[in-house]
N, C-alpha and C positions, 0 to 999 in steps of 0.2 A: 288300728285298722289303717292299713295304708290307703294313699288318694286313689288310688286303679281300682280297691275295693270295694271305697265308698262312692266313687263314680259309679260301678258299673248297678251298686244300688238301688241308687238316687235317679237313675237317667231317666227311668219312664214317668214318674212324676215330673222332674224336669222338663222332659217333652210336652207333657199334658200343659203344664202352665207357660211353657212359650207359646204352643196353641192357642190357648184361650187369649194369651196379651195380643197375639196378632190378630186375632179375630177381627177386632174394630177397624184394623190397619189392609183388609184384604185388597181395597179397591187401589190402594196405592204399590201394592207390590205384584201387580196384577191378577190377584186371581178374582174368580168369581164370587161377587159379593153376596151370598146367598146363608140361609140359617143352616141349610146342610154343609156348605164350609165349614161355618164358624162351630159347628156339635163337634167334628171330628176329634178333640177330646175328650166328649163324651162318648161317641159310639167307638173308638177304640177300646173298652173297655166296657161295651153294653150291647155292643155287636152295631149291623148297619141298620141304620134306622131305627136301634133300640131295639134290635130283635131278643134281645138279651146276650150277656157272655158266651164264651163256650165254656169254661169251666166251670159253670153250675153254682157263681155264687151269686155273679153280679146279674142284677133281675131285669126285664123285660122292663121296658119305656113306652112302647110302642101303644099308644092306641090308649093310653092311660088317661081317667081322666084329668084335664087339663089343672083344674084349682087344686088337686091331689097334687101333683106335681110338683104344682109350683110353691105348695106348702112344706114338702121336704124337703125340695133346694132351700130354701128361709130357716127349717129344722136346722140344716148341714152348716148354712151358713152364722147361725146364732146360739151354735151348740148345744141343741136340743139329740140329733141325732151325731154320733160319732163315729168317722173316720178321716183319718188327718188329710187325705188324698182330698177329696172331697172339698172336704172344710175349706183345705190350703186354697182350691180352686175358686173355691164361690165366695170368699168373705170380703173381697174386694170389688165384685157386680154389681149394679144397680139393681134396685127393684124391677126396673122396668127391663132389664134385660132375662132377668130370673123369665119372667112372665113370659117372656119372647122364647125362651128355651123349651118351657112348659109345652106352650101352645104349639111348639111347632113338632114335638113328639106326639104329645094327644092325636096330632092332625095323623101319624102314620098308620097305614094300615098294614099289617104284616101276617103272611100263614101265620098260625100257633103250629108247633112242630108237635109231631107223633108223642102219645105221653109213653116215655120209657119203663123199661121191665122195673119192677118193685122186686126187693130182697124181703123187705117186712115181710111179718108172717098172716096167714089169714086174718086173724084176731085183729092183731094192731090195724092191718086197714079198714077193715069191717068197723073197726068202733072209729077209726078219723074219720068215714063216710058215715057213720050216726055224726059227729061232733059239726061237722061239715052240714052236715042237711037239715036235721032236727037238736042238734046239742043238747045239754042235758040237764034237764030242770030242777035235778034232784042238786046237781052245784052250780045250782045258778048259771050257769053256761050257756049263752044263748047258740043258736045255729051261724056259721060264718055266713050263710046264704042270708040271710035275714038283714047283714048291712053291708054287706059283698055282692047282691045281688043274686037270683037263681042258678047264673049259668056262672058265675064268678069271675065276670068279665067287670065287676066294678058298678057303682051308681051315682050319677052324676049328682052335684057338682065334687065331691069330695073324698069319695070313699074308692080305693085302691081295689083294681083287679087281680084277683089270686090265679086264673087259669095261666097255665104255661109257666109258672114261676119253679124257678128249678128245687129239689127237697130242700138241698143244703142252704140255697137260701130261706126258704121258709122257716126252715129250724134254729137258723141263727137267730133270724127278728123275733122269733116266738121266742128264744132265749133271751136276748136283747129287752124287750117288755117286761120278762118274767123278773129278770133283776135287777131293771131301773134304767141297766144301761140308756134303754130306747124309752122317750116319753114324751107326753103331749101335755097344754098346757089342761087343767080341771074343766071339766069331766074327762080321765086318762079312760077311755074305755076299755082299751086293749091291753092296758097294765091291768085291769082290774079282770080279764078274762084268759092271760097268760097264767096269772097267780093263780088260778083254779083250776089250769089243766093240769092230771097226774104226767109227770116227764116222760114216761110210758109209751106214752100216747102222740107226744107230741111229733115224732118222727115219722108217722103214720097220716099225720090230718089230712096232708094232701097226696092223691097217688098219682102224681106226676102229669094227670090233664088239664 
């Protein structure tokens, strides 16, 4: 691979991590010392203020709760959850910075955007909105509403907001849980209720609100 091909790469991770190193350094290069400075590595690639990506993978920040948050930067950064970008970013932060990052997304308030047309077919969403509201006792499946909250905007202190999250990402993380990739330290709950969803199904759970 030549160096022009591996630069042109490598460059946007490169940028993220000069980001983040000057972050500490803003008051002396002039800019505005503020935590909206210092994310613009993160919302380059989770949208402003963590509205979410535009490209449907990277998930909404915004408004999440805060100990949630700050529990999968500590995932990211101690290889619980994986992606190198990520990882590469936070494994060098303090605790107390992690927190500061958390807190200051939780604090956004942002529209949730229109939920997009679905291709699924009646069926498959019909049965994500059973799995979603009442899930299904016969596999053990409890309802997502039941530790996501009714309107699936999350429950404080810990548990992650589903509304507005885009499919493609939801289907990754359900795949991710389903085969270990993604896990939590005992009691794994969401390992233990990916492995019981039929694959079927899984691209249907949420329709896009």
């Amino acid at each position: 691979m030549t160096t022009f091909r591996l630069f042109t790469r490598c460059w946007p991770g490169v940028l993220l991590a000069i980001t983040f190193w000057l972050a500490p350094h803003t008051v002396a290069l002039g800019f505005e010392d503020t935590m909206a400075e210092r994310v613009r590595a993160c919302t380059a690639c989770h949208g402003e203020q963590g509205k979410a990506g535009p490209d449907g993978y990277y998930p909404r920040l915004a408004g999440k709760p805060a100990d949630y948050l700050y529990n999968q930067l500590v995932n990211f950064s101690q290889g619980r959850r994986h992606y190198h970008l990520m990882s590469g970013l936070l494994e060098s932060l303090e605790d107390r910075y992690l927190r500061e990052i958390a807190q200051h997304f939780s604090s956004q308030s942002v529209p949730y955007p229109p939920a997009p047309a679905s291709s699924a077919s009646a069926e498959t969403l019909a049965r994500g909105r059973q799995l979603a509201t009442t899930g299904d006792s016969r596999k053990g499946i409890p309802a997502c509403s039941q530790c996501h909250g009714k309107t699936f905007t999350g429950v404080l202190p810990h548990t992650a907001g589903l509304l507005g999250l885009p499919k493609d990402y939801i289907t990754a993380q359900l795949g991710g849980w389903k085969t270990g990739q993604r896990h939590m330290p005992t009691p794994d709950c969401m390992a233990q209720v990916a492995r019981r969803l039929d694959a079927d199904y899984v691209i249907g759970l949420f329709w896009g609100g």
